[in-house]
N, C-alpha and C positions, 0 to 999 in steps of 0.2 A: 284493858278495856274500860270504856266510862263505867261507871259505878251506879250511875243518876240519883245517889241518893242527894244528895244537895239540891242537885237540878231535880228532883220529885219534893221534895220540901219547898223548894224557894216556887213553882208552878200553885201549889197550896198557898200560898200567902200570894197578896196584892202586891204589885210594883212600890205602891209607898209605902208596904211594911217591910221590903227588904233593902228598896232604901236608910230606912229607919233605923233599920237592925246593923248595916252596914256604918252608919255615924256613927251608933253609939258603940260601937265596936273600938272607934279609934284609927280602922285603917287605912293607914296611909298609901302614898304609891313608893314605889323602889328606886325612886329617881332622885335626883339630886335636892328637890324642894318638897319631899314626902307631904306633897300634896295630900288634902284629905278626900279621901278615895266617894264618900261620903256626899261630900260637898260637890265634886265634879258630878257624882250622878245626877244627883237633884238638878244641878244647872242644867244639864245635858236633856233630862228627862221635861222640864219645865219652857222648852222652849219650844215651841211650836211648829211643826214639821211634817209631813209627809212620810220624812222619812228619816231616819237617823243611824249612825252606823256606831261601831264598836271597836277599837284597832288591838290589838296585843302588840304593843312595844319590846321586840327582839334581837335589837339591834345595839346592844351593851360598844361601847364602844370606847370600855377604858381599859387600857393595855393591861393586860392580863386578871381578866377578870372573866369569870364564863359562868357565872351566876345563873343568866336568861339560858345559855345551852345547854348546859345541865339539865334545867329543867324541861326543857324543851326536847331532848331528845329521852329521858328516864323518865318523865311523867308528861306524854304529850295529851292525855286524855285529862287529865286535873287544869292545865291549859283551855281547852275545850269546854270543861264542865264551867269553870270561871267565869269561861266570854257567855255563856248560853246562860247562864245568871245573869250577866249584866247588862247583856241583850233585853233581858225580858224586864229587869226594872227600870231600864230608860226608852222600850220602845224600839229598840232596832231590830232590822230584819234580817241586816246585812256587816260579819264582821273579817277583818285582815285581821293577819297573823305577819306581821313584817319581821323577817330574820335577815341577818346579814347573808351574805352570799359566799362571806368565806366560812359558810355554816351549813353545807352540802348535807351534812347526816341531821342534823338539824330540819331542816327542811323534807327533809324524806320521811322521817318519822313521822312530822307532824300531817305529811299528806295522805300518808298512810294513818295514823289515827281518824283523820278526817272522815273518808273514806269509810271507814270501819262503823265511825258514830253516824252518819249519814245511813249507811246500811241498817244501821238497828233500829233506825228511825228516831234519832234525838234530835233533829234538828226540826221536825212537829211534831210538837206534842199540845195536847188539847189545842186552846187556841192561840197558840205563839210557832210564830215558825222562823226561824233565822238562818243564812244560810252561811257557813263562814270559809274562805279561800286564803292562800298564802301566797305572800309577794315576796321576791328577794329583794332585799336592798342592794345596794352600788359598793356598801363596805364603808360608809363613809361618819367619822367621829357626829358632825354634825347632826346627822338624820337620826338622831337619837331625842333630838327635841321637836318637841310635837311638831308644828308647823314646817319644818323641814320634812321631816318626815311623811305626811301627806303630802306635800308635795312628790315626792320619791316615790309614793303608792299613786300614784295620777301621772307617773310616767312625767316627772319633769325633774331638773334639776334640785336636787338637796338643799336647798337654801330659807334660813329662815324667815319669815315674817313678823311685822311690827303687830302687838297685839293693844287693844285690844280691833276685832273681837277675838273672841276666846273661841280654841277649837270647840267648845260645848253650844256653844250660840250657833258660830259657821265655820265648819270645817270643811270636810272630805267630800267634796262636790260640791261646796255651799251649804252642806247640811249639819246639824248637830251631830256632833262626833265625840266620844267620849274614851280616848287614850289611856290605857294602862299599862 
C-alpha cells in the first residue's frame, strides 16, 4: 500500500522547491540519455498550459531486461507515489502508466494498486488532485522513446517524431507532458 509519506512531504513544500530539491539531487532518467530528471520538470512545469500530464515509461524494450516489470509489479505503489510527486511539481492532473502488453501481471498489479490508492484517497489531497490510468502498449522496441510512445497512448501508431518541440513544451494531446 502507498505509504504517502514522500507524497505528504513533497504536498508541504511548493512545486519549485521539489523541483529544486529534485536538480540538485542529480537525478537522472533510466533511459538511454539519463536525462536530468530535474531539468525536464522545470521545462515541463514552465510551460504554459491548461493542462499537463505525467507518463511512467514501462515499456523497457531491450531483450532481456525487466528492470520496469519488476518494479512495476513488486512495487506498484512507490510507482504511484513517484508519478503523484511529479504530478504536483509540474502541474498535472492527469497521468499514464504505459506497460507493454506482454506484461499482463504487470498491468494487473498496477490497476490494482491504482484502485486501492484512489480508494484511500491519494489521488486528492489538499489542493492537488491527479488522476492516473494504464495503457498497454503494442510490444513495440521503438515506443520506448518518448514521442513514439505518446503516440501509442493516443491510440496511433508507434512511430517517432522530429523534435523539437520537446514532449515538455507539446506532448500528449498538444499539451506539456513530462516522461519518465
Amino acid at each position: 500500500m502507498l505509504t504517502t509519506d514522500f507524497l505528504h512531504l513533497a504536498l508541504q513544500s511548493s512545486p519549485q522547491q521539489i523541483i529544486e530539491t529534485i536538480t540538485a539531487s542529480g537525478l537522472r532518467g533510466r533511459g538511454g540519455a539519463a536525462f536530468p530528471t530535474g531539468k525536464k520538470w522545470q521545462a515541463c512545469a514552465g510551460t504554459t498550459s491548461d493542462q499537463r500530464y505525467i507518463i511512467a515509461n514501462g515499456n523497457e524494450g531491450d531483450a532481456g531486461s525487466y528492470i520496469d516489470r519488476v518494479l512495476l509489479e513488486r512495487d506498484p505503489h512507490s510507482v504511484i507515489e513517484g508519478m503523484l510527486i511529479g504530478a504536483y511539481a509540474i502541474g498535472a492532473s492527469k497521468g499514464v502508466i504505459y506497460i507493454r502488453s506482454e506484461y499482463p501481471t504487470a498491468t494487473s498489479v498496477m490497476k490494482t494498486a491504482i484502485e486501492a490508492a484512489r480508494d484511500a484517497g491519494h489521488f486528492n489531497a489538499n489542493d492537488f488532485s491527479c488522476e492516473i490510468s494504464v495503457v498497454q502498449g503494442a510490444g513495440s522496441f521503438v515506443c520506448g522513446e518518448e514521442t513514439a510512445l505518446m503516440a501509442s497512448v493516443q491510440g496511433h501508431r508507434g512511430v517517432p517524431n522530429p523534435r523539437p518541440p520537446y514532449p515538455a513544451q507539446s506532448g500528449l494531446c498538444a499539451r506539456p507532458t513530462c516522461i519518465n
